[in-house]
Structure formats: C-alpha cells, structure tokens
N, C-alpha and C positions, 0 to 999 in steps of 0.2 A: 483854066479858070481858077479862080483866087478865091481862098474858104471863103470870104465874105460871100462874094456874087454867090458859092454854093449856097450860103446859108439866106441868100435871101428868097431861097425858091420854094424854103422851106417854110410850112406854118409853125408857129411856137410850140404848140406840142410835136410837132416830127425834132425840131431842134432839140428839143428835150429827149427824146429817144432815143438818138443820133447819141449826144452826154453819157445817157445811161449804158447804149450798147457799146461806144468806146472804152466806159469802164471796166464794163462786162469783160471786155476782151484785156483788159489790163491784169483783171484778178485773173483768168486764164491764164495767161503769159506766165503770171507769176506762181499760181501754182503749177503749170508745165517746165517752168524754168526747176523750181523748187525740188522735183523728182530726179534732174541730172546734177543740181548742185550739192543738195542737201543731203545728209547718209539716212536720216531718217524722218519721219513726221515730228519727233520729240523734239530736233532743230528747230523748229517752228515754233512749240509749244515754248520753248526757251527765249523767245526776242518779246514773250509776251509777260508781264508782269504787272498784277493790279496793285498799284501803291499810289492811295489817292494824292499823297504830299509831290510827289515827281509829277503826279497828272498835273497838280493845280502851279505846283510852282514853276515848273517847265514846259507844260503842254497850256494852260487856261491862260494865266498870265501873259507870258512872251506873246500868244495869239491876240488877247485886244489890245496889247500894247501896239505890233504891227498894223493890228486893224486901225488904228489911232494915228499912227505913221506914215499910214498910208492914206490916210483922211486927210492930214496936214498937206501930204502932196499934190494932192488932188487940188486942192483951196488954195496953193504956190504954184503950182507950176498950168501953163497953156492947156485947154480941157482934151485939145486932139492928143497932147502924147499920150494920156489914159484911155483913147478912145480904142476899144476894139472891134469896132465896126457897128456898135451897139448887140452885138453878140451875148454877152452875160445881161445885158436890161431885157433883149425878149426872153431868156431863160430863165429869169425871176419875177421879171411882172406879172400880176394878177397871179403868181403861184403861191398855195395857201402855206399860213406856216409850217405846219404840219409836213406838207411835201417836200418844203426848202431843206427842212431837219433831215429829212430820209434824203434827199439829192445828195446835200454835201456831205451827209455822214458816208454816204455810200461812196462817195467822191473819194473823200478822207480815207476808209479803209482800202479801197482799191489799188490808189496811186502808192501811199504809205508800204502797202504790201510786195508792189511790186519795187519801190526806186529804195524805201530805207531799209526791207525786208529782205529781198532777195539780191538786189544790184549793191546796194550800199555793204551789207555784209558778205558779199560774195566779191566785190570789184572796186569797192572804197567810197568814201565819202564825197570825194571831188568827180567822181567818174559818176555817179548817180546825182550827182545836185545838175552838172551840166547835161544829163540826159535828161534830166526832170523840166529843164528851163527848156529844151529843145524840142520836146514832142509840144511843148505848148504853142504848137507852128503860128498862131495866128499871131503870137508875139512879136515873132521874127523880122516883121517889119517896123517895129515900135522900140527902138531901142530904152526908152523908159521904162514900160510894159517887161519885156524882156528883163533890164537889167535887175528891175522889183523883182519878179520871180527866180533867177538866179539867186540874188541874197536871199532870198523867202527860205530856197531851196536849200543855199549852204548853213542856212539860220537853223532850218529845220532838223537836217541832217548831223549840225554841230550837235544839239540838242538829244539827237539818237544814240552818237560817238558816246555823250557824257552819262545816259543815262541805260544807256542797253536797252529798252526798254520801249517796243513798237506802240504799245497802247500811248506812250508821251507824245512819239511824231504824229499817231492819230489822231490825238486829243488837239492840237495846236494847229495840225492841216485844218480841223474839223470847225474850229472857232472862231477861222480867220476864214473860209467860205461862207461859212454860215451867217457869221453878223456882216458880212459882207453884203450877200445874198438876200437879206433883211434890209441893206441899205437901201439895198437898191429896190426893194421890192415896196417899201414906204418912201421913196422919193427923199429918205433922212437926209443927204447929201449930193449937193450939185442938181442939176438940173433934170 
C-alpha cells in the first residue's frame, strides 16, 4: 500500500502524530548514532554556536528566499508536480500558529541533528543531502518534489560546510517549514 492510501486512513491529528513520532525517532537515531560516532557529548556541544549574524545571514535569509523560489515554482510549473497527495495541506490546515512553530521547529531540530549533525559530519555533505532527499519517501514518485528537496538539502547542508555551525542549518530548515506551513495553513498561495 502507497504512504498516500496510508495516510488517507488517517484522521489529521493521527497524521500529525505519525510527523511527530517519525521525528521522535529521528532525534533517537541521532543521538544513538552520536554514542558510537562521537568520542564525547562536548562533540555535540561544538557543531552548536549562537552567532546571530550567521543565523540571519545564512540560516533566516537563504530560508525565505527558498520559500520565495519555491512560491515562483509552484505559480510556473503544473500544480500535480507539487502535489504530495495533499499530505502537508491536512498537516497544516486548521493548525494554530502556535502549533505550526512547535511542528516545524521540532521538524527543524530533529532532521538538522540527525543528517547535518551526525550523517553530514560523520559521512559528508553529499551522503547526507541524498539521504535527506530519500527518507522523504513520499517524494520519490515526484521527481520535481524530490529534486526541490535534494537542492534544499545540498543548499542546506552547503550552508553547514561553510558555517560549522548546527543552530544555522536549524534556523533555515526551520524558516522554510515554517512560512511554508503558514502558506499553506492561510490558503496564501495556490489553491
């Protein structure tokens, strides 16, 4: 059976729990991976660096410019290649703001931790952008879909190369879910 048909058996709040406990299990991964990669917790403590000028100009920026990129595609290109089954519309609709913020951030930290945290600097930039693009299974038949999240991915991930700095690919995962998430939640774009 095919995630769609899965996910239409579901009501919108199981769909959203479904999100959160696949994260769940992301940040697991990542910190079960992080005890056989990493020599100690301070490793960790080191990919993280609060320096607002890298957040805004690498993390805030590049995120609504994407967001913006990906708006344009959306309004050029057939609405089916964006289509993911309407999957992310029952995840956001009717959800308050409040919630969308905590979804994606949670989103944001999760995936961040495990693909640029622990895969990317344990296994490289190019081996974690294409596992990043690959667990997004529902992509997989959307080669448009797919390909946006592949450059998302290597966008992102370039962004972590340059900047060492995990709170930046946070901030920029988190900006580009988010006002996304919002798009979709106010009907601001497409139908």
């Amino acid at each position: 059976m095919r995630q769609a048909e899965l996910a239409d058996q579901l009501t919108n709040e199981q769909l959203r729990r479904v999100v959160v406990y696949s994260q769940g299990l992301f940040l697991f991964i990542s910190i079960v991976l992080s005890f056989f990669l990493f020599d100690s917790l301070a490793d960790w403590i080191t990919l993280f660096t609060f320096n607002m000028s890298e957040m805004v100009y690498f993390g805030i920026m590049p995120g609504i410019i994407i967001v913006l990129m990906d708006l344009v595609l959306i309004s050029i290109l057939p609405s089916n290649y964006y289509d993911d089954g309407g999957i992310n519309k029952r995840i956001f609709t009717n959800l308050s703001v409040p919630r969308i913020f905590v979804l994606t951030l949670f989103i944001a930290v999760s995936e961040e931790m495990l693909f640029r945290g622990v895969i990317q600097t344990t296994f490289g930039y190019l081996t974690a952008s294409i596992i990043f693009a690959l667990v997004h299974v529902r992509y997989l038949r959307k080669p448009v879909l797919l390909l946006s999240v592949l450059l998302i991915s290597l966008f992102i991930g370039y962004m972590y190369e340059v900047t060492n700095n995990l709170l930046v690919s946070i901030t920029t995962h988190f900006v580009i879910d988010f006002l996304l998430g919002l798009i979709i939640r106010y009907k601001i774009w497409g139908d």
